[in-house]
N, C-alpha and C positions, 0 to 999 in steps of 0.2 A: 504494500500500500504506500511507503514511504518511499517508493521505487517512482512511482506515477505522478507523485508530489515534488520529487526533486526535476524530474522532467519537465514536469510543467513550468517550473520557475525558470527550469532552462529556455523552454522558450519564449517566459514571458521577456527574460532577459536579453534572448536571442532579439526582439518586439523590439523592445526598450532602445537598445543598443543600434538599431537600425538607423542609415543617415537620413533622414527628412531630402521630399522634391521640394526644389523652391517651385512657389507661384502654386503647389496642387493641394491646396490647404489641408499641409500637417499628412499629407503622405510620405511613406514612406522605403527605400528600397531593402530587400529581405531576403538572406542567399534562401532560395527554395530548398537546395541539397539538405541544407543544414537544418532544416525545420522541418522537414519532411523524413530527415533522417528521428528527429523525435519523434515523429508522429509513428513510426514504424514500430519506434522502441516502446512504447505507449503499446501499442496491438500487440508488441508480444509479450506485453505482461498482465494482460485483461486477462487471458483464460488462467492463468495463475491463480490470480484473485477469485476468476467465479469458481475454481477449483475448492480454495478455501472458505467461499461460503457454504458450496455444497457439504463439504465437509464439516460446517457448524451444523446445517440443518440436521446432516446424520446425528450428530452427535445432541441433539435438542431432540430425536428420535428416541433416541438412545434411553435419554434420560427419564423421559417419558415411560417408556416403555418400563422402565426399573422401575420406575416411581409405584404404578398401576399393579406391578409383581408382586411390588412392597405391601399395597394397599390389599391386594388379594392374598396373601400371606397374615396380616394382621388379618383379615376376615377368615379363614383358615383357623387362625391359631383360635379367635375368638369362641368359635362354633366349637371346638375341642372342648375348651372352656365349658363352656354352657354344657355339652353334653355328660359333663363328668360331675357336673354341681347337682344334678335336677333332683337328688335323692332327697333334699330337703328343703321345702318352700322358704324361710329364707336365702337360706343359700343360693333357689333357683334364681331367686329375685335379684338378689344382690350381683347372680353372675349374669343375668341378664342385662342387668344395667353397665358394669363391666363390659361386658359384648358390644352393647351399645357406644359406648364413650368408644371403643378400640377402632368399632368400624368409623365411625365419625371423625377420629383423629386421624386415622389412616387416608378416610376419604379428602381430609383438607389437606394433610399432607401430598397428599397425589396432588390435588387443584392445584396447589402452593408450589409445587416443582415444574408442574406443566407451566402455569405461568408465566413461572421466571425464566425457563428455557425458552419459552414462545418471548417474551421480551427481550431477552440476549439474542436472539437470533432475529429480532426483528429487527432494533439500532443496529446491528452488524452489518444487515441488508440495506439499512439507511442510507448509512454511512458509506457503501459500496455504490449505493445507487448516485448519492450526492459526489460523490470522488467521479464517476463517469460519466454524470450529468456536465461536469466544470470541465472533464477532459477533452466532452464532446462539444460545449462551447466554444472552446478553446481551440481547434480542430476548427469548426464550423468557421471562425471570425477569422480565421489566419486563412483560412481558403477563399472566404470571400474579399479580403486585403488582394488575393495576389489576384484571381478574378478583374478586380477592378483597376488592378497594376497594369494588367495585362491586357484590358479595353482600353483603358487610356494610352498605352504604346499604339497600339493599332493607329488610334486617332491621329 
């Protein structure tokens, strides 16, 4: 990610650093090679990154899925429970309510992991999405520069 970010600065620099046309209000000339060699270097490191969010979302599967094992295991262990108290009406009672708090803890715990993995994995996605939103602007503005570099020569 910090790969895509120092590139960009390189070409905003590469931008920057370009000499102004007099008279073409505040245009500027821009070696192609050299900005276009970013723009390459930028592509080959996108499917990296979407590599590494696929690899959150497994991992937010992942979690998931334990959470849910977990939660099905405390309801397992609970039902144990209960069946081995039943020989005496407090006791059922008491193990029942037991049962009860275990599946309910269990259950929030499962919500409460699912959650936080779907919100780590969603800023992750953001934050991915926002880094190649800027990438492709950036891409976009610098092709429409040379476009309009390149009409105007004509003329």
């Amino acid at each position: 990610m910090m790969e895509i970010f120092r590139i960009l600065d390189e070409m905003e620099i590469l931008l920057k650093g370009t000499r102004k046309i007099p008279f073409t209000g505040g245009k500027s000339l821009v070696e192609t090679n050299r900005f276009l060699d970013r723009v390459d270097r930028i592509r080959a490191i996108l499917p990296e990154e979407l590599q590494a969010a696929k690899l959150l979302l497994a991992e937010r599967e992942r979690i998931v899925n334990e959470a849910c094992t977990e939660a099905e295991g405390y309801v397992e262990q609970s039902k144990h429970e209960a069946a081995r108290m039943i020989e005496d009406n407090a006791i059922t009672r008491n193990a029942m309510n037991l049962a009860e708090d275990i599946v309910a803890k269990g259950e929030d715990m499962a919500e409460q992991i699912r959650r936080d993995a779907e919100e780590y994995a969603d800023g992750v996605l953001s934050h991915i999405e926002f880094v190649l939103r800027k990438g492709l602007d950036t891409v976009i503005e610098g092709r429409e520069q040379i476009r309009q570099e390149l009409s105007e020569d004509k003329d």
